[in-house]
N, C-alpha and C positions, 0 to 999 in steps of 0.2 A: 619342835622335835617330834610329838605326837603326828602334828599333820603329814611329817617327812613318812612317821613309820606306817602312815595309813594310806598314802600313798602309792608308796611300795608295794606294801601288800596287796591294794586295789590291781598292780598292774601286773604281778605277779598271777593273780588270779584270774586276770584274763588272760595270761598268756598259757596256764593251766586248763582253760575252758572255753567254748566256742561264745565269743563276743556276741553271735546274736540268742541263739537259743539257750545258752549255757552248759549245753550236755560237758560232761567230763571227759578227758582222752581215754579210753578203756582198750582192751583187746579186740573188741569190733567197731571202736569209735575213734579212727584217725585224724589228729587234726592236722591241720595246714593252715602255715604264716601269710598274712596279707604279703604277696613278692614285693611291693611297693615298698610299705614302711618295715615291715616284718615286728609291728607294734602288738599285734593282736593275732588269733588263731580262729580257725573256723571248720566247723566239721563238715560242710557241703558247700555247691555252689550256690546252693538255693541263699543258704545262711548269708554268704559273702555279698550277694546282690541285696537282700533283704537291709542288711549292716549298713549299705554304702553313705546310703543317707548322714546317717550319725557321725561315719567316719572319716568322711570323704577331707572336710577342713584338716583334720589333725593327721590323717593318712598324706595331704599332697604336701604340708608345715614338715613333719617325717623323711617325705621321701628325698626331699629338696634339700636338707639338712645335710642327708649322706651321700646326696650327688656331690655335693660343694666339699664335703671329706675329700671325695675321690680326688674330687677335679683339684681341689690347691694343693694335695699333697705334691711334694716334690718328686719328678722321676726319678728314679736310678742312676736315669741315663736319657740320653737324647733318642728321637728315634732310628737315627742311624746304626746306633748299638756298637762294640768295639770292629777293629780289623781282625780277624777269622785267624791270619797268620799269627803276627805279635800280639795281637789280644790287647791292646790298647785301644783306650776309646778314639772313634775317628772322629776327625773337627767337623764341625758343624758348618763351615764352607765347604760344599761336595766339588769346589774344584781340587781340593788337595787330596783326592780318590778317585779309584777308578772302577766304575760297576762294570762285570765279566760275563758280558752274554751269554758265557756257559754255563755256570752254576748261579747266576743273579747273586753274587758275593760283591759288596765293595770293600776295597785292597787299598788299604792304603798307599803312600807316593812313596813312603820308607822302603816297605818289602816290596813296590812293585820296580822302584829302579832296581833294589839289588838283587831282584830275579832277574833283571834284563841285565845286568854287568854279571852276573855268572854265564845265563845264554850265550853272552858277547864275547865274552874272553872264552868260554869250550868250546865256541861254533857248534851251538846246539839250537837245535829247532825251536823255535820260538812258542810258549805253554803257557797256559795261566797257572798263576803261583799257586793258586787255590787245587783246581779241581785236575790238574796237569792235562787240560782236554786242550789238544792244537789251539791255537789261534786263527780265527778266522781267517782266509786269505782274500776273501772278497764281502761286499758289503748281502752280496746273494746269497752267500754261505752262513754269515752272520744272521740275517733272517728267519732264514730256514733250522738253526738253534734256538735262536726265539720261538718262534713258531711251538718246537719240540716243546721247550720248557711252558709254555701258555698250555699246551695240551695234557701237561700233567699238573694240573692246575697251580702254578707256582705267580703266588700275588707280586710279587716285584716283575715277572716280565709281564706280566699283567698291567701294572701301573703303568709299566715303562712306553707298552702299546698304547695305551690309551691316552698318553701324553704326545705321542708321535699322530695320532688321530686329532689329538686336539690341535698340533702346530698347521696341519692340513686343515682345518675347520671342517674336519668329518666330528662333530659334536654328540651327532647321535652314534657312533660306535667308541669316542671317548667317553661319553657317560655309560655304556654299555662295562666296558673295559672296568674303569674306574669302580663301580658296582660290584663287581664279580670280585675286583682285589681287593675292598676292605669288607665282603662277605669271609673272605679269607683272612683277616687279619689285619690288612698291610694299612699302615699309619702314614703314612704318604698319599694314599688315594682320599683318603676322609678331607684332606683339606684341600687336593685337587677340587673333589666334588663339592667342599665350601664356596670354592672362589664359581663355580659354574652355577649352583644358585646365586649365588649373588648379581652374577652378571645377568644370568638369564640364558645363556649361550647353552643350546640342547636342550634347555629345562625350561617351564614357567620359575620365576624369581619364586625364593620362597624362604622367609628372611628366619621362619622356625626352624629351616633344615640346616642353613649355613647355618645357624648360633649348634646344634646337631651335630655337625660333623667337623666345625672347629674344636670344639671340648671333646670330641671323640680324639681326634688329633693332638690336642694340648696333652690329654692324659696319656698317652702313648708318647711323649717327649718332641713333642716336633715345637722346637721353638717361634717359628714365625707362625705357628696358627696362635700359642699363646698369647705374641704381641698384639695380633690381628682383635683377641678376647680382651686383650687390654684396653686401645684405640675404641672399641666400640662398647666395651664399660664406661670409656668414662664420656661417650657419647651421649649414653644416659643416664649421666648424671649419677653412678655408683661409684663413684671414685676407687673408694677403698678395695673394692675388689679388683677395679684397675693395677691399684698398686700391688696386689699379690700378685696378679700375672706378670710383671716386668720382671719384680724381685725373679720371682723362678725364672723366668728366661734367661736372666744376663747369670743368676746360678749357673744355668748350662751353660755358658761358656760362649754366648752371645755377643758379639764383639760391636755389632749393630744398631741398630733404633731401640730395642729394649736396653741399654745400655743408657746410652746420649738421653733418652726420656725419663731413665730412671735419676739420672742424674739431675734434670730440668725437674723435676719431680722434687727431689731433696732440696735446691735451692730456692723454691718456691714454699716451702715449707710442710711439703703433700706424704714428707716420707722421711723418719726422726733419724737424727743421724747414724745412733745406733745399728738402725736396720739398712740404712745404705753402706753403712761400714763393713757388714755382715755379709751385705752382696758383691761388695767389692774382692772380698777378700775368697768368698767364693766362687766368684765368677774367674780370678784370677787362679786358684787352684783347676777349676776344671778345664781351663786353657793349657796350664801346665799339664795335665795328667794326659793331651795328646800330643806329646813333645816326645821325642826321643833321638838320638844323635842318629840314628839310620834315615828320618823324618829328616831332619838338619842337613843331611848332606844333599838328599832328592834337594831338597828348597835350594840348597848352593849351584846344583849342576843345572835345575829352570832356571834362576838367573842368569847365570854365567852364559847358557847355550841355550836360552829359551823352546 
């Protein structure tokens, strides 16, 4: 108990005063947290370089601690985020949505047939449900909104270019693209730019940046970068971290290989049943939670009239 409260106080006291030289925070003496661990404070740079020696073991044990918070906490949500219209989360198959060149919105297949059966039935000009901007009438016109929307910097037509760069193997203006959209944000281009390190394609291979921009990815919801962190955890031999990324994935609503592995997982003995029971039952609820009878009927009318 003594050693708990001596502890304590030691780390209280550093965080009171500058780790290398001790001065105290006062009204002309500001300190500032290591951004790393934010374990210790320091009132200059001189202090912090001076420090590093000492700190450096227990600062990168710290920092690594709170990246792995980030990274296995569960998202929200996947990185697709809900439909803009119904506000329901969209599946995580993007063929059952449709991204809208004009505003970069994906619309779900519920509210986007039943804009098209109101269009159809008032013989009304064809609009996106979203932003009510015309519909492209030609693929030239379509561009040329793209275009717009890249020039005010908007990361998904960003992504979306630099995917269309990539299917042409112009590599060097998809890694160009791709850069600029997860400068801005967008969790879609981080694990583009994974798979481009890894290949080599545009870039030298560089297996620090893919592990980089797959967990940039995973933490923003994109589930196949997670499964991608799963397959190469347990490539090296970290098992258990492997098995938090499945669990989250098939969470999201993963219908896929984090699913069918999580499952080969439990049966093997890699993953107690409780917690595959756990995932089951949550991966089943966030499948439900993008279900709605407007969704149900789109899916009846592709079948029926593909």
């Amino acid at each position: 108990m003594d050693f708990v409260m001596s502890t304590n106080n030691l780390v209280v006291e550093e965080m009171m005063c500058c780790a290398a030289c001790g001065a105290a925070e006062a009204d002309h003496i500001k300190l500032k947290k290591c951004n790393a661990c934010y374990l210790v404070k320091y009132c200059s740079v001189k202090c912090q370089k001076e420090h590093r020696p000492k700190h450096k073991r227990e600062c990168k044990k710290r920092a690594a601690e709170l990246r792995d918070e980030i990274l296995f906490k569960q998202p929200e949500s996947t990185h697709l985020g809900d439909c803009p219209i119904c506000c329901l989360p969209l599946s995580v198959d993007e063929s059952n949505s449709t991204m809208m060149s004009c505003c970069s919105k994906a619309i779900c297949d519920g509210c986007d047939y039943a804009d098209q059966m109101r269009e159809t039935g008032g013989k009304r000009q064809s609009k996106c449900p979203f932003c009510r901007h015309p519909t492209p009438k030609s693929q030239e016109e379509a561009e040329r909104i793209q275009k717009k929307r890249i020039e005010v910097n908007d990361p998904v037509a960003m992504r979306l270019m630099g995917f269309e760069r990539q299917e042409k193997e112009d590599y060097d203006g998809a890694f160009a693209y791709f850069t600029k959209a997860t400068a801005l944000g967008d969790v879609g281009a981080h694990f583009h730019l994974s798979r481009m390190y890894h290949e080599g394609k545009g870039v030298e291979m560089n297996e620090k940046k893919v592990w980089h921009h797959l967990e940039q990815a995973a933490i923003g919801g994109h589930p196949k970068a997670r499964h991608k962190l799963a397959c190469l955890e347990e490539i090296n031999g970290r098992r258990a971290r492997a098995m938090k990324h499945l669990i989250i994935a098939a969470n999201q609503g993963d219908d896929g290989s984090p699913l069918e592995n999580l499952r080969n997982a439990y049966e093997l003995g890699y993953v107690s049943k409780e917690d595959f029971a756990a995932a089951l039952r949550a991966h089943q609820a966030a499948v439900d939670a993008t279900k709605s009878p407007q969704r149900e009927v789109a899916v009846a009318f592709v079948r029926k009239y593909g």
